[in-house]
mmCIF file of the N, C-alpha and C atoms, coordinates in Angstrom:
data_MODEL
# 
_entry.id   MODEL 
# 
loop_
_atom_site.group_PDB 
_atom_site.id 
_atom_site.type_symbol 
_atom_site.label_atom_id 
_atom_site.label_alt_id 
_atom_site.label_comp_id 
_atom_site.label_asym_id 
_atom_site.label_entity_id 
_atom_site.label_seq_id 
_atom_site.pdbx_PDB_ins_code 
_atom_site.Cartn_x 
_atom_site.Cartn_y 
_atom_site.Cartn_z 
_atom_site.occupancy 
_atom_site.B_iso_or_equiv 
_atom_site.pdbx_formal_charge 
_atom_site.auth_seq_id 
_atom_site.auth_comp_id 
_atom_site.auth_asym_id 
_atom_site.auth_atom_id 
_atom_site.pdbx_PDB_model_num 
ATOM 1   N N  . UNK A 1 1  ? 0.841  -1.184 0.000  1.00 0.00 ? 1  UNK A N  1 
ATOM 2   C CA . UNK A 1 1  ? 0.000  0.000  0.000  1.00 0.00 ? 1  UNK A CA 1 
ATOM 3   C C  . UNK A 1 1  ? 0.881  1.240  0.000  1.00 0.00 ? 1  UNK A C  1 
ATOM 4   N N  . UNK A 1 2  ? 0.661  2.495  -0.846 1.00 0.00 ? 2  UNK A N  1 
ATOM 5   C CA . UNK A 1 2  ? 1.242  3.650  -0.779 1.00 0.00 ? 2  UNK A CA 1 
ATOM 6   C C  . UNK A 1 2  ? 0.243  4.415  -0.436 1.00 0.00 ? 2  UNK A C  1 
ATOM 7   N N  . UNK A 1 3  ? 0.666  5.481  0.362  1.00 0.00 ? 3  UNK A N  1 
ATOM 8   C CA . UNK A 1 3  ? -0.235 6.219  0.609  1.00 0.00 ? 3  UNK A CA 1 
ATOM 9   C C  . UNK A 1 3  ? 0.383  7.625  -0.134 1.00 0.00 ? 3  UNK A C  1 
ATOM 10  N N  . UNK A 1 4  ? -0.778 8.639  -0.858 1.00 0.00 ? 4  UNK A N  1 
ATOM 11  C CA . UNK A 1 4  ? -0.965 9.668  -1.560 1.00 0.00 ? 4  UNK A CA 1 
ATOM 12  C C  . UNK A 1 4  ? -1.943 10.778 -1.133 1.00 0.00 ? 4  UNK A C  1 
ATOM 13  N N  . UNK A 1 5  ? -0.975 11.755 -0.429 1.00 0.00 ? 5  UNK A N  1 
ATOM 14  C CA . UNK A 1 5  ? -1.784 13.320 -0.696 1.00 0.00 ? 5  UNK A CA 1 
ATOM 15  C C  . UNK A 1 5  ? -1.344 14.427 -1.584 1.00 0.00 ? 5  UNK A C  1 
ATOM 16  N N  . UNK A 1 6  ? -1.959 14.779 -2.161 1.00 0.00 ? 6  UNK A N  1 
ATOM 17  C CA . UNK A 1 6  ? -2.325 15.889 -2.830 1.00 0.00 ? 6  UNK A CA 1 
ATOM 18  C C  . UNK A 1 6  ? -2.087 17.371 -2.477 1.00 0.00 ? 6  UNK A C  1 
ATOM 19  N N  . UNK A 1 7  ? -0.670 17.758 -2.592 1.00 0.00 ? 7  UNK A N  1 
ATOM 20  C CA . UNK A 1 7  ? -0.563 19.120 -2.380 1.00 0.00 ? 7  UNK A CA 1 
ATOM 21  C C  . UNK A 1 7  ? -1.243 20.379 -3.204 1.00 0.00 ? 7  UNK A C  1 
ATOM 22  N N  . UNK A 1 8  ? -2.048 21.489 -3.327 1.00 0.00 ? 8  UNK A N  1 
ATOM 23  C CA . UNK A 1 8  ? -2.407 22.060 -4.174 1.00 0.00 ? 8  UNK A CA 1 
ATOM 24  C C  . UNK A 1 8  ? -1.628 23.694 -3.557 1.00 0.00 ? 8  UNK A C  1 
ATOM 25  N N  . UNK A 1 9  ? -1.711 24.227 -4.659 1.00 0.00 ? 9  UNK A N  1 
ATOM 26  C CA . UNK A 1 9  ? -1.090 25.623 -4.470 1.00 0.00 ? 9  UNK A CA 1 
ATOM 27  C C  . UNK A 1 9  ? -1.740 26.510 -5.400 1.00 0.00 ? 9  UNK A C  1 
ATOM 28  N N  . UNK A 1 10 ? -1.911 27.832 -4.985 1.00 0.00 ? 10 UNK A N  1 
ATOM 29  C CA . UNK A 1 10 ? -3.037 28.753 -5.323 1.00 0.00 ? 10 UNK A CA 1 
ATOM 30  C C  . UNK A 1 10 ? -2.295 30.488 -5.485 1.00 0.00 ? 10 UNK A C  1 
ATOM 31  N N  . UNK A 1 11 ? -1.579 30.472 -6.793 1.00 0.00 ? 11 UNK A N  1 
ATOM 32  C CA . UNK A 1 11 ? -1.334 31.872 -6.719 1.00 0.00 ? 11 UNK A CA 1 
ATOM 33  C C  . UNK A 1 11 ? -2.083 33.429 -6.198 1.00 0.00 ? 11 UNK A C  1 
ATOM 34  N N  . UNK A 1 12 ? -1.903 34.356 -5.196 1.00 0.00 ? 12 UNK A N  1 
ATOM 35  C CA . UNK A 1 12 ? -3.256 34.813 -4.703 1.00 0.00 ? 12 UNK A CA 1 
ATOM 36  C C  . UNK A 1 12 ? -2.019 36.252 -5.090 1.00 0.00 ? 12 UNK A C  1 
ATOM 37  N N  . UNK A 1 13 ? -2.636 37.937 -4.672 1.00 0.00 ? 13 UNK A N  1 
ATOM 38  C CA . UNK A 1 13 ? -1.913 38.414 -5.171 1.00 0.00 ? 13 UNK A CA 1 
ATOM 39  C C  . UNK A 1 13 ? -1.070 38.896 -3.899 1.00 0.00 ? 13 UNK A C  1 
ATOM 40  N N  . UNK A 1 14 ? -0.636 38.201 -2.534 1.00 0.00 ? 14 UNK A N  1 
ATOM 41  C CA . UNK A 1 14 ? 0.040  38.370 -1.516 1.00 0.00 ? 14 UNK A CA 1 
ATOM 42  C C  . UNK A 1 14 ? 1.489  37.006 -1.658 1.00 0.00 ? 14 UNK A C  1 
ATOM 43  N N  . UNK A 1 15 ? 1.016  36.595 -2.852 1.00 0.00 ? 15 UNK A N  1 
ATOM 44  C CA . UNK A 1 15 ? 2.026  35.644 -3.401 1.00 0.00 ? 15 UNK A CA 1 
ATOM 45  C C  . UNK A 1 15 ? 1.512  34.055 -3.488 1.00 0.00 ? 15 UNK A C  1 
ATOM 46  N N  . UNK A 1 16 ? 0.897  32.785 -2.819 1.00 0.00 ? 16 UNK A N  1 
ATOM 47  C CA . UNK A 1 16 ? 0.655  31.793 -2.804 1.00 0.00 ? 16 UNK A CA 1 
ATOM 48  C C  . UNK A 1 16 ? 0.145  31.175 -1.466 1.00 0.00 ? 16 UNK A C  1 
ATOM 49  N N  . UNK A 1 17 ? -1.119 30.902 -1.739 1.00 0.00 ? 17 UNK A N  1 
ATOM 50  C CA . UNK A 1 17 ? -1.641 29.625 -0.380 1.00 0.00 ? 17 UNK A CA 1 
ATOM 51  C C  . UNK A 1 17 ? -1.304 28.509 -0.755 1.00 0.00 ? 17 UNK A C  1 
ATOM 52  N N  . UNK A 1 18 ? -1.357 27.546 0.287  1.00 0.00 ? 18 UNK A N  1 
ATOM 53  C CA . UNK A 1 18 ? -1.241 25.910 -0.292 1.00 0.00 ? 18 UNK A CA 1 
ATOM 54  C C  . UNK A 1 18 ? -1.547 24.930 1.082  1.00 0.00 ? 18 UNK A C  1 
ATOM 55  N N  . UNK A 1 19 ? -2.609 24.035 0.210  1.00 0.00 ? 19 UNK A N  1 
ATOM 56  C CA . UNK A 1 19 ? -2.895 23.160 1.337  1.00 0.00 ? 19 UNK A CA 1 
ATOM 57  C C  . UNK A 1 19 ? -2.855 21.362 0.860  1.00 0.00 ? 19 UNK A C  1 
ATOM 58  N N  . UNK A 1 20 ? -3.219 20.232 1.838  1.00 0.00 ? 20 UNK A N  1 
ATOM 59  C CA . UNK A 1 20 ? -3.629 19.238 1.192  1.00 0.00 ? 20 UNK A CA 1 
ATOM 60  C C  . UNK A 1 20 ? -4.869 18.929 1.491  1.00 0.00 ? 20 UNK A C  1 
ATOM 61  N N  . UNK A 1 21 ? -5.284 17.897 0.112  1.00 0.00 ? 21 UNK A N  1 
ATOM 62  C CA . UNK A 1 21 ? -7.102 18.047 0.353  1.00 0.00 ? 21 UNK A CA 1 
ATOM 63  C C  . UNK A 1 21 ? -7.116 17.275 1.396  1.00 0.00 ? 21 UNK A C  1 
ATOM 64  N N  . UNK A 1 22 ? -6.444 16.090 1.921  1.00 0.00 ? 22 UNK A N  1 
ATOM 65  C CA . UNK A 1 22 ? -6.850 14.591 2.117  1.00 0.00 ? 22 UNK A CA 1 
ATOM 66  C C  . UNK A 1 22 ? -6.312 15.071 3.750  1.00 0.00 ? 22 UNK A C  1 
ATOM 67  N N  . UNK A 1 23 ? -6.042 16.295 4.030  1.00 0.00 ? 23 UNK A N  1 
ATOM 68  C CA . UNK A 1 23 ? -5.500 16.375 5.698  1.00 0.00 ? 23 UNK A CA 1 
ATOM 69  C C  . UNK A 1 23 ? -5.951 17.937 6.026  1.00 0.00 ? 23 UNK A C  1 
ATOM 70  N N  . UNK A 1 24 ? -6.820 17.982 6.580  1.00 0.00 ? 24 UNK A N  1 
ATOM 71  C CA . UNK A 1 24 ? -7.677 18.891 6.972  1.00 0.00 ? 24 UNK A CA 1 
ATOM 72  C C  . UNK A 1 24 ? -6.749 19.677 7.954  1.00 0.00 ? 24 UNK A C  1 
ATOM 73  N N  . UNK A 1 25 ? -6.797 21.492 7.983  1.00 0.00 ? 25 UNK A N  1 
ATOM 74  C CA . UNK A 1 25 ? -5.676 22.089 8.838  1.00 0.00 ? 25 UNK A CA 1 
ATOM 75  C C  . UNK A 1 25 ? -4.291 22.185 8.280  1.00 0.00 ? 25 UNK A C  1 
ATOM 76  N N  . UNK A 1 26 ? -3.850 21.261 7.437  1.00 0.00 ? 26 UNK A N  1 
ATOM 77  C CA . UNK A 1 26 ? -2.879 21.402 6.878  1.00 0.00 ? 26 UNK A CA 1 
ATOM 78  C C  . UNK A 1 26 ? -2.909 22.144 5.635  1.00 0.00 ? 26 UNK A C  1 
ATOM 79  N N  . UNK A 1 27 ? -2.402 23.614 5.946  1.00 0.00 ? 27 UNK A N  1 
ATOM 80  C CA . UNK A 1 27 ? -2.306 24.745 4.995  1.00 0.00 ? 27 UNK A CA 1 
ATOM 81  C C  . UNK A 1 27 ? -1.551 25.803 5.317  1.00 0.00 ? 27 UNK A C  1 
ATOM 82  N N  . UNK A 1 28 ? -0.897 26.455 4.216  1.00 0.00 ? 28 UNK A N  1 
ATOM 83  C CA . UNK A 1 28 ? 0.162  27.576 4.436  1.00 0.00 ? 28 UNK A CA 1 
ATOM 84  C C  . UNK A 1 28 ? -0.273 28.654 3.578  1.00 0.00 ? 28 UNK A C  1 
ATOM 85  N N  . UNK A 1 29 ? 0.680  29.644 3.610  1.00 0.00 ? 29 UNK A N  1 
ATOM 86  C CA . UNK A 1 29 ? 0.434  30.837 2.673  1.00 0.00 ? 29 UNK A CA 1 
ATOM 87  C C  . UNK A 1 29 ? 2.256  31.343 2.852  1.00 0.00 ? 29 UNK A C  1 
ATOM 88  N N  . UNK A 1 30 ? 2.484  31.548 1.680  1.00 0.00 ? 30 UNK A N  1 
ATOM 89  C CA . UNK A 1 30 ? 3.988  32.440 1.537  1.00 0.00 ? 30 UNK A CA 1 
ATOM 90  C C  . UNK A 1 30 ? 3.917  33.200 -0.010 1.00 0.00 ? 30 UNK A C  1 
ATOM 91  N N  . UNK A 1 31 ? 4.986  34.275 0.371  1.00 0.00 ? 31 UNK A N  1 
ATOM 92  C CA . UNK A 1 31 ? 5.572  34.978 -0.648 1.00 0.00 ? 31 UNK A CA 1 
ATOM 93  C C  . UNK A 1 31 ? 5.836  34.200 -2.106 1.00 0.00 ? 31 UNK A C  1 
ATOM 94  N N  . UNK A 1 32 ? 6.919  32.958 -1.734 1.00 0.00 ? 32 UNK A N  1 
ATOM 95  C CA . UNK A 1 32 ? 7.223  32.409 -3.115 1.00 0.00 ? 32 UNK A CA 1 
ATOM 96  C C  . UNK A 1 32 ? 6.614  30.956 -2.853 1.00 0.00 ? 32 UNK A C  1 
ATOM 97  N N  . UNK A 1 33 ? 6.533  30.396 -4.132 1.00 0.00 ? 33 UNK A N  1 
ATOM 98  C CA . UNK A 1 33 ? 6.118  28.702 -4.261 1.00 0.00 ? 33 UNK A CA 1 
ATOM 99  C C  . UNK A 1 33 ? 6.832  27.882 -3.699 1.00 0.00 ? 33 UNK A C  1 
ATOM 100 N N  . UNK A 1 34 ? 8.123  28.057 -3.765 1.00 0.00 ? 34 UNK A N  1 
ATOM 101 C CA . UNK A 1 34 ? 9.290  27.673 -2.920 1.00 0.00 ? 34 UNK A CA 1 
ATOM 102 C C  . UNK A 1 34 ? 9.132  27.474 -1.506 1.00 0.00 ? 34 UNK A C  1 
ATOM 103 N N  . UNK A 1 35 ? 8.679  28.794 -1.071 1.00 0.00 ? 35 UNK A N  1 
ATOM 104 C CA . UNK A 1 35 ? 8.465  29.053 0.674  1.00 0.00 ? 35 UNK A CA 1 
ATOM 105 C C  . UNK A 1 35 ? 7.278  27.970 0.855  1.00 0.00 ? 35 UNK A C  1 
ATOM 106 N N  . UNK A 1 36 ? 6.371  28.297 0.118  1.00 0.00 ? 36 UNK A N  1 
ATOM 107 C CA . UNK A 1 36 ? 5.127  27.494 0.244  1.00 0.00 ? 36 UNK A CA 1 
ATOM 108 C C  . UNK A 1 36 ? 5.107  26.362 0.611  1.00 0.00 ? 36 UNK A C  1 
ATOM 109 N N  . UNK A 1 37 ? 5.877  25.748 -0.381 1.00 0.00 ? 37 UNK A N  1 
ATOM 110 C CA . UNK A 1 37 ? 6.130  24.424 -0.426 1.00 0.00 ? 37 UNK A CA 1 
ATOM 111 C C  . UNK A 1 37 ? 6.977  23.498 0.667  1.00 0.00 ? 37 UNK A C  1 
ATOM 112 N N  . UNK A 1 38 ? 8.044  24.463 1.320  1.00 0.00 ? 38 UNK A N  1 
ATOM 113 C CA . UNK A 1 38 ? 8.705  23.832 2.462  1.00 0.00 ? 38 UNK A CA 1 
ATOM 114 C C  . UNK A 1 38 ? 7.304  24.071 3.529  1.00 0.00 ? 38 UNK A C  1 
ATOM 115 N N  . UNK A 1 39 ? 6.432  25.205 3.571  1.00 0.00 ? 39 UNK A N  1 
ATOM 116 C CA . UNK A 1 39 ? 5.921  25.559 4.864  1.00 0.00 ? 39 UNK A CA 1 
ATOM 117 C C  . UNK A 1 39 ? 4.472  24.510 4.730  1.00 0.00 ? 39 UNK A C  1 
ATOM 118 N N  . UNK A 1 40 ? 4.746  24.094 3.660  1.00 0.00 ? 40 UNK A N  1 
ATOM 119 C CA . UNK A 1 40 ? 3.429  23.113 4.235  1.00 0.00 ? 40 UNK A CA 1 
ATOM 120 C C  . UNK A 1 40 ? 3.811  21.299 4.263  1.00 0.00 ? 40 UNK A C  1 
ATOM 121 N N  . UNK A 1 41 ? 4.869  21.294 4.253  1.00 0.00 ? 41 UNK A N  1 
ATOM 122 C CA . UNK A 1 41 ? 5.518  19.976 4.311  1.00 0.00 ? 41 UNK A CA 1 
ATOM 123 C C  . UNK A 1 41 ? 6.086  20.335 6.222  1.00 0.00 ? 41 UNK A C  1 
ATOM 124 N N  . UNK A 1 42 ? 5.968  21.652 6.289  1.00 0.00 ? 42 UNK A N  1 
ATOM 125 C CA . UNK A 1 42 ? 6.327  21.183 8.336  1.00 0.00 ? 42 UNK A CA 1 
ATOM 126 C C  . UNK A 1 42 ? 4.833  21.284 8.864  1.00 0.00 ? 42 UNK A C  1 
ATOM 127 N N  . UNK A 1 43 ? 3.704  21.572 7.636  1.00 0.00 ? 43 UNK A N  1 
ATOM 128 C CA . UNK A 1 43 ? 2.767  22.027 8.292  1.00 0.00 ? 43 UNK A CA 1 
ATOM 129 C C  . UNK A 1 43 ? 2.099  20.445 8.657  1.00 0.00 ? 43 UNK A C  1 
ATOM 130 N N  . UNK A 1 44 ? 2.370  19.776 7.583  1.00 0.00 ? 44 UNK A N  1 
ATOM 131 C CA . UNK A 1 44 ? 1.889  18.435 7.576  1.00 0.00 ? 44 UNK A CA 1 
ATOM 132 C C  . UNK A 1 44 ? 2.790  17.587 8.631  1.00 0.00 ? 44 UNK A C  1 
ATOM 133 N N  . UNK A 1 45 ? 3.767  17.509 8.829  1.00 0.00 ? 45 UNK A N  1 
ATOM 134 C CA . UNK A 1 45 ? 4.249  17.034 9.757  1.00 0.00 ? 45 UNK A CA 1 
ATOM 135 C C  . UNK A 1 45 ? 4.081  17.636 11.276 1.00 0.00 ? 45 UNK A C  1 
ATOM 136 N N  . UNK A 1 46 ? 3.639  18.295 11.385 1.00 0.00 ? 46 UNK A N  1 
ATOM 137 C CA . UNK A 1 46 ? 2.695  19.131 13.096 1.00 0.00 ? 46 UNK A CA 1 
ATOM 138 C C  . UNK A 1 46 ? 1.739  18.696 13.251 1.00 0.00 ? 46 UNK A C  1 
ATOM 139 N N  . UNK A 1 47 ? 1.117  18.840 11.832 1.00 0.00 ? 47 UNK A N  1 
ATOM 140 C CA . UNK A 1 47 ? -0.723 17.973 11.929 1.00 0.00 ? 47 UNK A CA 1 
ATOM 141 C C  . UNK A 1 47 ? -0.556 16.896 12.364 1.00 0.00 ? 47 UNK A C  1 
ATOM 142 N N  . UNK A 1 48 ? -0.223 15.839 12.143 1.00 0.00 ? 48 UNK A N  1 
ATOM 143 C CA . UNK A 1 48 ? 0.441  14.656 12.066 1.00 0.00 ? 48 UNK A CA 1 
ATOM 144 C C  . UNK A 1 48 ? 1.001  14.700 13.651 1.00 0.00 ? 48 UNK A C  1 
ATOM 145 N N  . UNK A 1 49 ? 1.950  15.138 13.915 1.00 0.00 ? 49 UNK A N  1 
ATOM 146 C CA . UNK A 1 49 ? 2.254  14.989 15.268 1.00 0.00 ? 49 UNK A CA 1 
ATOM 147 C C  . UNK A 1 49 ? 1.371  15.378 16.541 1.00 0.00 ? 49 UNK A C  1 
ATOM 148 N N  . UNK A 1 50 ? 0.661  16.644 15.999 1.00 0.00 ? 50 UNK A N  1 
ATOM 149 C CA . UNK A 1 50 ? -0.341 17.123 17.001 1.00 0.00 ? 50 UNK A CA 1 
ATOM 150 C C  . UNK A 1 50 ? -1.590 15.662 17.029 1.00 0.00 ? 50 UNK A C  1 
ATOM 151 N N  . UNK A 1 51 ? -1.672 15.628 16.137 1.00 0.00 ? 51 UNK A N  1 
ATOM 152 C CA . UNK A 1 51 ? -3.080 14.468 16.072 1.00 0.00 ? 51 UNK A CA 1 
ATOM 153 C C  . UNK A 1 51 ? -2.730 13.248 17.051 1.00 0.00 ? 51 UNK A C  1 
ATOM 154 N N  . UNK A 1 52 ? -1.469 12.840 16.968 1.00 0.00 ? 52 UNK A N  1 
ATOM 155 C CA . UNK A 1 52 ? -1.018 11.500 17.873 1.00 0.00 ? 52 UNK A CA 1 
ATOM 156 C C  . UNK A 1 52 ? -0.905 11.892 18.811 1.00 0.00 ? 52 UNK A C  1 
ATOM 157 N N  . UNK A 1 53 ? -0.481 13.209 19.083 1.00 0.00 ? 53 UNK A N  1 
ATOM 158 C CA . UNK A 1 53 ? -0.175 13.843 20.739 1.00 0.00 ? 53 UNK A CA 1 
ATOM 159 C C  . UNK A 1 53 ? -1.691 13.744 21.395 1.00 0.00 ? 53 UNK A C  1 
ATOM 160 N N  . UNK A 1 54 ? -2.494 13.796 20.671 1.00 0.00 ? 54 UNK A N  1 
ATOM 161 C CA . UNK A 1 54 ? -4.055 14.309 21.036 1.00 0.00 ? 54 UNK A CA 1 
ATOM 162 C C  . UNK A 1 54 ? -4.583 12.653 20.855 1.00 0.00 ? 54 UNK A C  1 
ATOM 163 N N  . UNK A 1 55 ? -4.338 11.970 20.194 1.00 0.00 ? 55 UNK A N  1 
ATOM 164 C CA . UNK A 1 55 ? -4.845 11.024 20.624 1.00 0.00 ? 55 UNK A CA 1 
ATOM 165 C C  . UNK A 1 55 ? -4.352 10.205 21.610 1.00 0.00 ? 55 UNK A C  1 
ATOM 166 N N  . UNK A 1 56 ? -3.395 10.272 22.015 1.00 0.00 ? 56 UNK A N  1 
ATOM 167 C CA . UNK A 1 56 ? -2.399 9.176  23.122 1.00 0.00 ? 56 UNK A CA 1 
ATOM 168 C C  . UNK A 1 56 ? -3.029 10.305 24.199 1.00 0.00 ? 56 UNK A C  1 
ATOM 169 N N  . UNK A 1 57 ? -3.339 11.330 24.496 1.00 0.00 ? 57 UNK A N  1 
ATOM 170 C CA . UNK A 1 57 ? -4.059 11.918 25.971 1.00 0.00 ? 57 UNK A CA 1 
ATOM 171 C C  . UNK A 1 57 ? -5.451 11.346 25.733 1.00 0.00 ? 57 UNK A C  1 
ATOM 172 N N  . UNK A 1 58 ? -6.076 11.395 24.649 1.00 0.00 ? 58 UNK A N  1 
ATOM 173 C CA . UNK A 1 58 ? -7.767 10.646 24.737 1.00 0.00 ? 58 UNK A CA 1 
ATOM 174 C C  . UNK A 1 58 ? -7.859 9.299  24.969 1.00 0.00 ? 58 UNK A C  1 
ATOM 175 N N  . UNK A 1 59 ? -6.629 8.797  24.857 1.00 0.00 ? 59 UNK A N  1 
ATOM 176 C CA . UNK A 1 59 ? -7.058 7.318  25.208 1.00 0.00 ? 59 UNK A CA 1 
ATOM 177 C C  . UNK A 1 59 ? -5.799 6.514  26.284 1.00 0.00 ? 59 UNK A C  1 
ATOM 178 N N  . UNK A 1 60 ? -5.071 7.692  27.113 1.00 0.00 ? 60 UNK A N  1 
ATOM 179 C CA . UNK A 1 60 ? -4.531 7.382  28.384 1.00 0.00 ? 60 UNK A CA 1 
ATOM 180 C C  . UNK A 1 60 ? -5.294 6.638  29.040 1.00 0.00 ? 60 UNK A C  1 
ATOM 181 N N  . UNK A 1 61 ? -4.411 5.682  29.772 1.00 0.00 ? 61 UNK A N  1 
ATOM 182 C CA . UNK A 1 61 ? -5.112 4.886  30.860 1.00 0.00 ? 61 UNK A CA 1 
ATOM 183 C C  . UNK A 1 61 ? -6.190 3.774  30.232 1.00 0.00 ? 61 UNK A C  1 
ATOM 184 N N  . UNK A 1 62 ? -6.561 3.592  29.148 1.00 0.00 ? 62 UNK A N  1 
ATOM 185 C CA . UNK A 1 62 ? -7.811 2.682  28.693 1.00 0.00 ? 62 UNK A CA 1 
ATOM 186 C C  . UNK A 1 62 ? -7.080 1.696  27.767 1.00 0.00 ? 62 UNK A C  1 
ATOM 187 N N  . UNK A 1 63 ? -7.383 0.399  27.857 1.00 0.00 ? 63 UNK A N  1 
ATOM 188 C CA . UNK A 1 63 ? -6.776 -0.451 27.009 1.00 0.00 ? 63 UNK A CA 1 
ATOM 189 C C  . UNK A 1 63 ? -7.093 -0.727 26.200 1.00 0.00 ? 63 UNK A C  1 
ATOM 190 N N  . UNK A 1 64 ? -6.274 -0.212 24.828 1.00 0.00 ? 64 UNK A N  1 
ATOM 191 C CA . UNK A 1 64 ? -5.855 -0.169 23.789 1.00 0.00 ? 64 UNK A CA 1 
ATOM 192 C C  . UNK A 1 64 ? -4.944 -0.799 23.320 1.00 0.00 ? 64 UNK A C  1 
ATOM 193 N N  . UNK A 1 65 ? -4.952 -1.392 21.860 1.00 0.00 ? 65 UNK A N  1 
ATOM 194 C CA . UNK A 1 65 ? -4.186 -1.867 20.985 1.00 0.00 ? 65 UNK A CA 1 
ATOM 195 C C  . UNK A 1 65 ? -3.735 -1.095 19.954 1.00 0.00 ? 65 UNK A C  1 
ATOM 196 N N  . UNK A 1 66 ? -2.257 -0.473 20.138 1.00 0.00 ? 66 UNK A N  1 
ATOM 197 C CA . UNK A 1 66 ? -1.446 0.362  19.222 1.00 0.00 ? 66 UNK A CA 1 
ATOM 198 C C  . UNK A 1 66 ? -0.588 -0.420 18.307 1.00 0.00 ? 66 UNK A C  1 
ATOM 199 N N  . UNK A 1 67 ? -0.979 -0.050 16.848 1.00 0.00 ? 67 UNK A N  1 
ATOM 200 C CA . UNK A 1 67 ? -0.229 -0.868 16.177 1.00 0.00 ? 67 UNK A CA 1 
ATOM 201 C C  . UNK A 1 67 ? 0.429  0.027  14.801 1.00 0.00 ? 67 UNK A C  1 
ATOM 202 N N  . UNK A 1 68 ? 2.006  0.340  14.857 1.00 0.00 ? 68 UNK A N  1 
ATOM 203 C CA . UNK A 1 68 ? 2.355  1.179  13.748 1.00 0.00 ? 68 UNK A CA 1 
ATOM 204 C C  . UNK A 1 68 ? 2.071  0.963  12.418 1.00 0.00 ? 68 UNK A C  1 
ATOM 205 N N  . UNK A 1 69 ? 2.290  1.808  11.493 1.00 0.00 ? 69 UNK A N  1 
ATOM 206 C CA . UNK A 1 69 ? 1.634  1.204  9.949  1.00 0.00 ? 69 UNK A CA 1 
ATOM 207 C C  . UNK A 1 69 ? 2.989  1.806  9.373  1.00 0.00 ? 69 UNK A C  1 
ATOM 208 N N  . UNK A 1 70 ? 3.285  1.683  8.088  1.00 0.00 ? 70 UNK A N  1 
ATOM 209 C CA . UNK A 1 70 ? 4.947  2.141  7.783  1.00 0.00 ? 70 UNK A CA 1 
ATOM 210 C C  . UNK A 1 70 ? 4.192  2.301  6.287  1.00 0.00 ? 70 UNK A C  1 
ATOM 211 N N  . UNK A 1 71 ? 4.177  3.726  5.724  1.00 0.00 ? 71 UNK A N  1 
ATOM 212 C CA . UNK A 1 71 ? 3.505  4.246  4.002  1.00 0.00 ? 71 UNK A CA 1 
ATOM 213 C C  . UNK A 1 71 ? 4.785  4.306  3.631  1.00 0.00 ? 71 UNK A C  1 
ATOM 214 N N  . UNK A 1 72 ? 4.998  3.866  2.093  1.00 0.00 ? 72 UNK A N  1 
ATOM 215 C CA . UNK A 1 72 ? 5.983  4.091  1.107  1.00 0.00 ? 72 UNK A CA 1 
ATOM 216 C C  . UNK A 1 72 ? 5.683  5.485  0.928  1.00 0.00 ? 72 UNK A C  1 
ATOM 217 N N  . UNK A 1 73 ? 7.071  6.305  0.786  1.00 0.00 ? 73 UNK A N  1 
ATOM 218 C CA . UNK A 1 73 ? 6.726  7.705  0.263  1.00 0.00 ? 73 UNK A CA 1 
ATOM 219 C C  . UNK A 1 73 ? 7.550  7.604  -1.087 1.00 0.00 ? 73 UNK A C  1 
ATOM 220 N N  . UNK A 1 74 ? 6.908  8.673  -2.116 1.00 0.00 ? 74 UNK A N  1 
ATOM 221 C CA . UNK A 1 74 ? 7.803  8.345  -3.355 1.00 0.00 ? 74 UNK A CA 1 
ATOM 222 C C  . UNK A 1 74 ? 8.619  9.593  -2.933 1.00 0.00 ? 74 UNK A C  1 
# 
């Protein structure tokens, strides 16, 4: 299995937004496409970390079965 999101980027006239469809919250805005593009690759990796941080406090203390998954990235 690979997993695939979809970066999109949106020339605006303050320079470029950019988000992905498939991860909600994950979105930036910069000057160049360049900037853009690094700032939503840390944006996705926060989402991503915030979400596990937030789920390991919702399900402290209750027994659960955690099991890692490993996506091919191209």
């Amino acid at each position: 299995m690979r997993l695939q999101l979809t970066k999109v980027f949106k020339k605006v006239p303050e320079g470029y937004i950019g988000f992905v469809e498939e991860l909600p919250g994950a979105n930036t805005q910069a000057q160049t496409l360049e900037e853009a593009r690094e700032n939503l690759e840390e944006a996705i990796e926060l989402i991503l970390e915030s979400n596990r941080l937030l789920a390991e406090e919702q399900l402290q203390g209750q027994d659960v079965i955690r099991e890692h998954i490993f996506l091919s990235a191209a």
